[in-house]
C-alpha positions in Angstrom: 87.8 75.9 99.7 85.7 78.7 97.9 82.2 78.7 97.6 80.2 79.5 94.4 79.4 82.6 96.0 82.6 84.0 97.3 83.2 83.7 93.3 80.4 85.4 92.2 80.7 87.9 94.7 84.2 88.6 92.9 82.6 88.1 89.5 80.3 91.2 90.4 82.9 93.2 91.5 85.1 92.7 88.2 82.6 93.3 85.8 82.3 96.4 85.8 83.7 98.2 83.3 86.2 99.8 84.4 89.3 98.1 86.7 87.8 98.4 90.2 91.3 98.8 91.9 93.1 100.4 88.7 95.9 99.3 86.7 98.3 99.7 88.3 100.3 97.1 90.5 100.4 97.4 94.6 103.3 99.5 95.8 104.8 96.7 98.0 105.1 94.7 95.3 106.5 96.7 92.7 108.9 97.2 94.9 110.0 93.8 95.9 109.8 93.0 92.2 112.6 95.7 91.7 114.3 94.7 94.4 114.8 91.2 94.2 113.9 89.2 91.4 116.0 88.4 89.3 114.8 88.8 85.0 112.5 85.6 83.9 111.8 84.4 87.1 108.6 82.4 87.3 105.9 84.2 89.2 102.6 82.8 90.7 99.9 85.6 91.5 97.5 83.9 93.9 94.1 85.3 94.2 95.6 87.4 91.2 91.9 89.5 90.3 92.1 91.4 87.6 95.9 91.1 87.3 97.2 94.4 88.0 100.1 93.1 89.8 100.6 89.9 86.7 100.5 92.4 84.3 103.3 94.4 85.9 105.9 91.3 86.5 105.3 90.4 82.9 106.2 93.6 81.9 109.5 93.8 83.7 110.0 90.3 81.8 108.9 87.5 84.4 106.6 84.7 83.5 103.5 84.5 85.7 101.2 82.1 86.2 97.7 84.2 87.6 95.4 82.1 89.3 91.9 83.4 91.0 88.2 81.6 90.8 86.8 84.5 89.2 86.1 84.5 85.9 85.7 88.2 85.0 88.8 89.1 87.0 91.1 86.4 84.9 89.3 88.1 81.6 90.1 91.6 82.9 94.0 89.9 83.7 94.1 88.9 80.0 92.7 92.3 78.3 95.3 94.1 80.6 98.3 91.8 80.0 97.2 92.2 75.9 97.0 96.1 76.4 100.4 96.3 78.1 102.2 93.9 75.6 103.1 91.2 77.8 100.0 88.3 77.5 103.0 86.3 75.9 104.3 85.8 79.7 101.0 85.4 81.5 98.9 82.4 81.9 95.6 82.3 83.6 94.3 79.7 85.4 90.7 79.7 86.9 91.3 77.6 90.0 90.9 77.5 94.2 93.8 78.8 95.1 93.6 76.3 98.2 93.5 73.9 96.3 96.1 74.7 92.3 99.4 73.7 92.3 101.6 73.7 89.8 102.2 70.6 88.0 105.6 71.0 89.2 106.7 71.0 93.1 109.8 73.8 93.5 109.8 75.4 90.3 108.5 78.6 91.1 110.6 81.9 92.3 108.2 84.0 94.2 104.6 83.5 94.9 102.5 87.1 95.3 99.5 87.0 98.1 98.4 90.8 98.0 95.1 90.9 98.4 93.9 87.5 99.4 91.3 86.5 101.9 91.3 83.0 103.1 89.5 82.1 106.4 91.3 81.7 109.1 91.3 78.0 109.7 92.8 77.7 106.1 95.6 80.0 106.7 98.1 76.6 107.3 96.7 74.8 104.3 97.3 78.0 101.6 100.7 78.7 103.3 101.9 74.7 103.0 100.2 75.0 99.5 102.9 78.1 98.9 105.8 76.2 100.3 105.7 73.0 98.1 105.3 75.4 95.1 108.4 77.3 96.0 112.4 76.8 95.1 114.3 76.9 97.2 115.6 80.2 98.6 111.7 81.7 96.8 110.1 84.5 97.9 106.0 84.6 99.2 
């Protein structure tokens, strides 16, 4: 589970003004994006920051459901889904990602991990967390 600091630690980084790891969305996966989902697929962006990687599967027309503890990064997720014309197809939720489900078992296609740092011990729990959330035949 995260701590109050881990979040604020986050909440630090994100503030800043400007996007502290750019706009743009992580190489790997715009390319798994391209290469295998399929248009409107739901999306779930775990540990999601400040949404570079939401805000590029919206634009290529998937719903996506960003979820991180921090505060400024989920703001920074919505200005950036708003400046790319695609907040219609995001929806942020300020949640543990240990801990947030959706309030549906197998209803999501692929679950995104890029840049998420769990401790090790709660490697098993996050990654049986990802499997109930998955359809089946999804993609992590």
């Amino acid at each position: 589970m995260a701590s109050s600091n881990e979040a604020a630690f986050w909440d630090s980084k994100y503030a800043v003004g400007s996007f502290f790891y750019g706009k743009e969305p992580n190489a790997f996966v715009r390319y798994c994006a391209s290469k295998y989902l399929t248009p409107g697929s739901e999306c779930v962006d775990l540990a999601s920051g400040e949404g570079r990687n939401t805000a590029h599967l919206a634009q290529l027309g998937h719903h996506v459901t960003a979820v991180d503890f921090s505060t400024a990064g989920l703001d920074k997720t919505r200005q950036l889904a708003a400046e790319t014309g695609c907040a219609d197809r995001v929806t942020c939720v300020q949640a543990d990602i240990l801990q947030w489900r959706p309030e549906v078992d197998a209803s999501v296609d692929a679950a995104v991990m890029s840049f998420c740092h769990v401790q090790a011990s709660q490697k098993q729990m996050l990654l049986d967390n990802v499997a109930h959330m998955l359809k089946t035949g999804g993609m992590l």
